[in-house]
Each structure stands twice: as C-alpha cells, then as structure tokens.
C-alpha positions in Angstrom: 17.0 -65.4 -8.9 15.9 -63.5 -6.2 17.9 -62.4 -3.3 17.0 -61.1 0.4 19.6 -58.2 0.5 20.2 -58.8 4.6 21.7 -61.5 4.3 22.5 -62.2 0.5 20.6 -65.5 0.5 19.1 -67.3 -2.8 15.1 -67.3 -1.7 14.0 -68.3 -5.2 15.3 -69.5 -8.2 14.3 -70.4 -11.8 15.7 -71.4 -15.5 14.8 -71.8 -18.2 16.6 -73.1 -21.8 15.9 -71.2 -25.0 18.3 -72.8 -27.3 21.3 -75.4 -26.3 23.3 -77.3 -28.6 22.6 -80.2 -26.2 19.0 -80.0 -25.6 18.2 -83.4 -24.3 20.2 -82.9 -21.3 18.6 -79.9 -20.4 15.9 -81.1 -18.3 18.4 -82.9 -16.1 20.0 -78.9 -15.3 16.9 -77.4 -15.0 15.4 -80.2 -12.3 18.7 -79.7 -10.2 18.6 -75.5 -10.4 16.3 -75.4 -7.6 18.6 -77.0 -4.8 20.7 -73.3 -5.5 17.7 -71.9 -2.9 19.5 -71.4 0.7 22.5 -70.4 -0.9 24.6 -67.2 0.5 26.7 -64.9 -1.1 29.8 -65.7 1.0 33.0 -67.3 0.8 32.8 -70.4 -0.9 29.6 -69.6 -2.7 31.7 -70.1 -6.0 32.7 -73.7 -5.3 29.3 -74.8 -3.9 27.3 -73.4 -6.7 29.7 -75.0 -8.6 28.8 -78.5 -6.8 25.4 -78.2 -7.1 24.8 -77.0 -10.6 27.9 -77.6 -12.6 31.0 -80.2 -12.2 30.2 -83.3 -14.7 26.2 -83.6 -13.9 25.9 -79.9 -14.7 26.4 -77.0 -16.6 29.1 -74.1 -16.5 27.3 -71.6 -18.2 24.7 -71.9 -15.7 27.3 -71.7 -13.3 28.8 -68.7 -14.6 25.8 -67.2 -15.2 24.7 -67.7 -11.4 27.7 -66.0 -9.9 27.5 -63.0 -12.8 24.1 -62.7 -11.2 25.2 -62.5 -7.8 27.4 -60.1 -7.9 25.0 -57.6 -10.2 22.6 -58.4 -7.8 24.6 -57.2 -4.7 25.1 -53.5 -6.1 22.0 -52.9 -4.5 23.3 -53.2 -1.2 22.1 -50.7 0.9 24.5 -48.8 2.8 23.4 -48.6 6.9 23.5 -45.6 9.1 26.3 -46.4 11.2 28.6 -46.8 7.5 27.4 -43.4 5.8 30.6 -41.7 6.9 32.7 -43.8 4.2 30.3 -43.0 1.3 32.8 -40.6 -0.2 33.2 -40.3 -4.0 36.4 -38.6 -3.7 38.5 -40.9 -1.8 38.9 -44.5 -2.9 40.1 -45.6 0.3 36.5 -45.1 2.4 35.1 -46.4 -0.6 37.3 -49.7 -0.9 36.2 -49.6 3.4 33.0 -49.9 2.6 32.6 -52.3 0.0 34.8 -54.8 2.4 32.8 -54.1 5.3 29.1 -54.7 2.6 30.7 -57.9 1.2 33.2 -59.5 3.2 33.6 -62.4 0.6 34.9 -59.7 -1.8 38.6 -59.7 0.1 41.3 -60.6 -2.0 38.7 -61.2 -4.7 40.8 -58.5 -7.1 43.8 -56.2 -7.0 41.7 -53.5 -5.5 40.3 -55.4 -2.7 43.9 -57.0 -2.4 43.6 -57.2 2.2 47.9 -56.5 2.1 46.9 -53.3 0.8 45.8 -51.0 3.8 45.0 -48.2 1.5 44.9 -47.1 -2.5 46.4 -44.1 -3.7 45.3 -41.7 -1.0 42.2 -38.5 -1.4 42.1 -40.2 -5.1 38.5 -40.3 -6.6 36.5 -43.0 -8.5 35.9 -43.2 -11.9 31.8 -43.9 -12.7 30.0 -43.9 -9.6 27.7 -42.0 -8.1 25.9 -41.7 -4.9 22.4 -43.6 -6.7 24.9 -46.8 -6.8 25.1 -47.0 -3.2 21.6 -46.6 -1.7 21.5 -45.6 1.4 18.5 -47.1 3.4 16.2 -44.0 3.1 16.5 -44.0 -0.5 17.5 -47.2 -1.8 17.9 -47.8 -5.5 15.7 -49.9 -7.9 17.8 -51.4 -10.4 21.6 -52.1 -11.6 22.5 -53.2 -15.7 24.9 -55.2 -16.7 24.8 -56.5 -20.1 27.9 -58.6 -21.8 28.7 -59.4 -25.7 30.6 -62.0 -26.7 31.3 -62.0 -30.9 33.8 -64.0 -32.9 35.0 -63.1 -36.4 36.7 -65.8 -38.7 40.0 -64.7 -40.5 42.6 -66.3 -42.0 42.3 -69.5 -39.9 41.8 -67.8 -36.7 39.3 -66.9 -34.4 39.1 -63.4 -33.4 36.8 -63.4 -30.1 35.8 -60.1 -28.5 34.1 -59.8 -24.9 32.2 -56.3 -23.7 30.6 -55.7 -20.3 29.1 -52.3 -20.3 27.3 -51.5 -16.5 26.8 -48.9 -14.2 30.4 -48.7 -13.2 32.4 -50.5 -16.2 32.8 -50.0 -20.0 35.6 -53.4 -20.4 37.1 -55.6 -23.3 38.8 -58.2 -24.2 40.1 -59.2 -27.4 41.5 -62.7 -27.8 43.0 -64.1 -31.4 43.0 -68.2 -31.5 45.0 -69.8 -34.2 42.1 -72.6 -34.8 45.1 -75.2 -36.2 46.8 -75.2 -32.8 43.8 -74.3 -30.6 46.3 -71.7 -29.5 46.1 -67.7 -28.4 48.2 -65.6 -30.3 47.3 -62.1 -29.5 45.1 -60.8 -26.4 44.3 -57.1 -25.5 42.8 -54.9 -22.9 40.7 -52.0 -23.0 39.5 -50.5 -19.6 37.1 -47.1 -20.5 35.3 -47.0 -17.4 36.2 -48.6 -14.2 36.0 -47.9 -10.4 39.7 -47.5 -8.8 41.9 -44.9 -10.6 45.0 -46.5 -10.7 44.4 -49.9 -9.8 41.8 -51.5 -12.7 43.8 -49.7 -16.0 46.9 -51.3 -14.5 45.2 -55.0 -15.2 45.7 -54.6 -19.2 49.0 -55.5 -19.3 48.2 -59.0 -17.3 46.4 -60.5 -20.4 49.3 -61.1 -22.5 50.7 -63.3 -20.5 48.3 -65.9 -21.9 49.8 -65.4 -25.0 50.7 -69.3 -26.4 48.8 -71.1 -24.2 46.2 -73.2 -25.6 42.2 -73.2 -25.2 41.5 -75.9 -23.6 40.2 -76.9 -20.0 43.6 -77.1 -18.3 43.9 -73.3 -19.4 41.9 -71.9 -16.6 44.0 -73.0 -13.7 46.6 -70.8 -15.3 43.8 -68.2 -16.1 43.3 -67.7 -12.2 47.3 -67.8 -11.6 48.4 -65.4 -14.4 45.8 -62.5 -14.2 42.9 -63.5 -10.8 43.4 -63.7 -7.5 44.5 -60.5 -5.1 46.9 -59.1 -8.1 43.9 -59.8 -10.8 41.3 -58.5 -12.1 37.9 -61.0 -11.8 36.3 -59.6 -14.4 39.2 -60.1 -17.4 39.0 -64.1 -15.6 35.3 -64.2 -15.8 35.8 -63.1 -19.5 38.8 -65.5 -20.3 36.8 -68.6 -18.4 33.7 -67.5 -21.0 35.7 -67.7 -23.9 37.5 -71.0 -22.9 33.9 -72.4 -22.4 32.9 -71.1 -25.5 35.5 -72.3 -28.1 34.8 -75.5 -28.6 31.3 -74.7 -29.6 32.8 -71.3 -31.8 35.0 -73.5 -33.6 32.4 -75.2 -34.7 29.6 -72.7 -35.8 32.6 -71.4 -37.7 32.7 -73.9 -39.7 36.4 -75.4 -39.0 34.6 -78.5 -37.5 31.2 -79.3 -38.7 29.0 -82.3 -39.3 26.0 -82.3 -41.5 24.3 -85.3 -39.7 24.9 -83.9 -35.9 26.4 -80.3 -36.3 27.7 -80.6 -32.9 28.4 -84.0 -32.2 29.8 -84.8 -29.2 32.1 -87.4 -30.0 33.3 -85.1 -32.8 34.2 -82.0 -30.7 36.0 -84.3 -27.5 38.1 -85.8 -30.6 39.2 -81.7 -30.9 39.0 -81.1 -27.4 39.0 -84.2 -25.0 40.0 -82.2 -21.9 36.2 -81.5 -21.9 35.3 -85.1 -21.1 33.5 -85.0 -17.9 33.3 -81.2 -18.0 29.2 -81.1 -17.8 26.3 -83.3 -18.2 26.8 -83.5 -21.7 30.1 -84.4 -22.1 29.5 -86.9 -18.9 30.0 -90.3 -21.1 
C-alpha cells in the first residue's frame, strides 16, 4: 500500500496470495483489492475497508491486514512547525496532544486516547519513544517495524495460542488456552514489556480475563470490542483477540482435532464445527 502522508489517502494498492487454504477464491479478493485506492485514514475507514474487501464477498485477513497497515504506516507522520512545541518525551499529556491533533480518527480509539480524559498522569514520561519516531518535517524518518507472531501449541486437548507484536514502541502478548471439546477459552493472559503511556497500557492486562468462558466463535467479537476495545480498551489486545478468533477454525484443524484426508480443509466440514462462519468471507459464502 502506499500512502500520501498529507492527507493519509490509499494512492496505490496491491496483493498478492502465497498460500490460502482456499485458493480458488482468491482471484475473486485480489480483483476487488484495488477499489481500496481513494481510501482515507479517517473515521470510518474500518467499516468501509471492511465493505469493500471483506463482509461475505471478501476476506478478513485482508481486512485486518489493511488496517494493521494503516496504522504502521501513519507513524511516519511528520510533525509541522506550528505543533513542535508538544514534541515532549517527558510529558504524556503534549504527547497524547499531538497524536490527537496528527490523527483525529485515533479519539476514543483506546484508553489513552479516551476524549473524557483531559489529561494522563501529569509531567509523566513515555516508555519507548524517541524523537526519530516523530519526524519533524526537516528531518523526517524513513521507516517504522512492526512484525507479529501468532503460534499454537497442542496439549492435552487444548489449544494454547500465543500472539507477539514487537515495533518501535511495543513489545505485547497474548496468551489464550482453548479447550478444543467446547471451542471454549479457559485461560488468557497479558504481558505488556514495552508500551507508550506509563500507567495507562500495563493497566489493560487485567481486561483479558474477562473473556474467560466464552467461546471462539464469530459472535465472540462483539463481546471482544465491549469487554476490553473501545475508549477503556486497548486496540491492540482486540486486534489480537479478532486474529485468533479468525484463526481457530483453521488451528483446529492443522492440529489435527478435525481433519480430512480427501479435503484437509473442507468447508462443509469446518461450518459443521463452526457454522457462525457461514457467510463470513468469500469462501464460506454458500
């Protein structure tokens, strides 16, 4: 994807498939990718993306994988002139100022950038930054790394699924433990190394458990967003939930608990496991 950084817009945009359980629908995703080209990084650029690439003619990992982009993308926003007075490391207040004022669509996104809060703890520092992740327009930076691992163990008739997302700014995981008989969570926990509000991120650990005995399916994610997104959330412990949720059906079955020598991943097989994914993406769209 490539972005104009004035104005956040999608100028180009290409994919391509490697390897897809599904590979015959493929070509149908990849045709459609182009229309993302116009697109803004503003309010509602979730939901359109969404209608464009994703809903029941598309796919949500490409969906996913779109917004992850986005937002790595913008951390090379380059801070103006007229905003340089707020680019202080030492007090999380000017810096949660300026990241509202360099992406407006970022309000009530998370705790931190929770709009009832008019300040965080006050004169308290960041944890990770530096001044080369906020160019400043005589010096502005040339790249930003995110990278993200998702593994999952088998034990004892459960799934143990791990997420890490190590970038500039975060060192984050999530541990998630599935009894495969029940499709149900059992055990989640939190582990925050590096982060960028003292105070604020560490405190979203304890939200995760309250998925505790809920199930992995589809109608998970609405309480996903209610239990531990929104202005009192984290979005990066949802964007790791939402990957796992997406993910299980097809974990299950590379673990061996369903499996099918003629059609490893048949279709009709997994939606008799899971039929909350029926209509989910262009694959499960019959």
């Amino acid at each position: 994807i490539f972005l104009t950084l004035s104005d956040w817009q999608i100028r180009k945009a290409d994919v391509d498939f490697v390897k897809a359980p599904y590979g015959q629908f493929c070509q149908t995703v990849k045709e459609k990718f182009p229309h993302v080209v116009g697109l803004k990084a503003l309010p509602g650029f979730n939901k359109k993306i969404n209608e464009v690439i994703g809903e029941n003619h598309g796919c949500h990992h490409l969906v996913t994988s779109v917004i992850e982009t986005m937002r790595t993308g913008r951390q090379l926003a380059i801070v103006p002139q007229s905003m340089i007075h707020l680019l202080d490391f030492q007090d999380s207040t000017k810096m949660r100022q300026l990241d509202l004022l360099l992406f407006p669509n970022i309000g009530n996104s998370c705790r931190a950038y929770n709009l009832e809060n008019g300040s965080l703890v006050p004169g308290s520092g960041m944890t990770g930054l530096n001044a080369s992740m906020y160019p400043i327009e005589s010096q502005p930076a040339q790249s930003f790394e995110r990278t993200k691992e998702i593994i999952a163990l088998r034990e004892d008739g459960h799934l143990k699924l791990g997420v890490h997302m190590q970038d500039n700014v975060h060192d984050v995981r999530l541990e998630v433990t599935v009894d495969t008989k029940e499709n149900l969570i059992v055990n989640t926990t939190a582990r925050f190394d590096r982060f960028p509000y003292y105070g604020i991120c560490e405190e979203m650990i304890r939200l995760v458990t309250r998925l505790e005995g809920s199930r992995m399916e589809s109608e998970i994610k609405e309480k996903i967003y209610k239990e531990i997104g929104g202005p009192r959330g984290c979005t990066h412990l949802v964007d790791f939930f939402i990957d796992l949720v997406n993910l299980y059906p097809f974990l299950k079955v590379s673990n061996g608990y369903l499996y099918n020598k003629a059609e490893p991943y048949s279709r009709k097989m997994v939606l008799s496991e899971f039929p909350s994914l029926k209509g989910t993406c262009r694959a499960f769209n019959f």
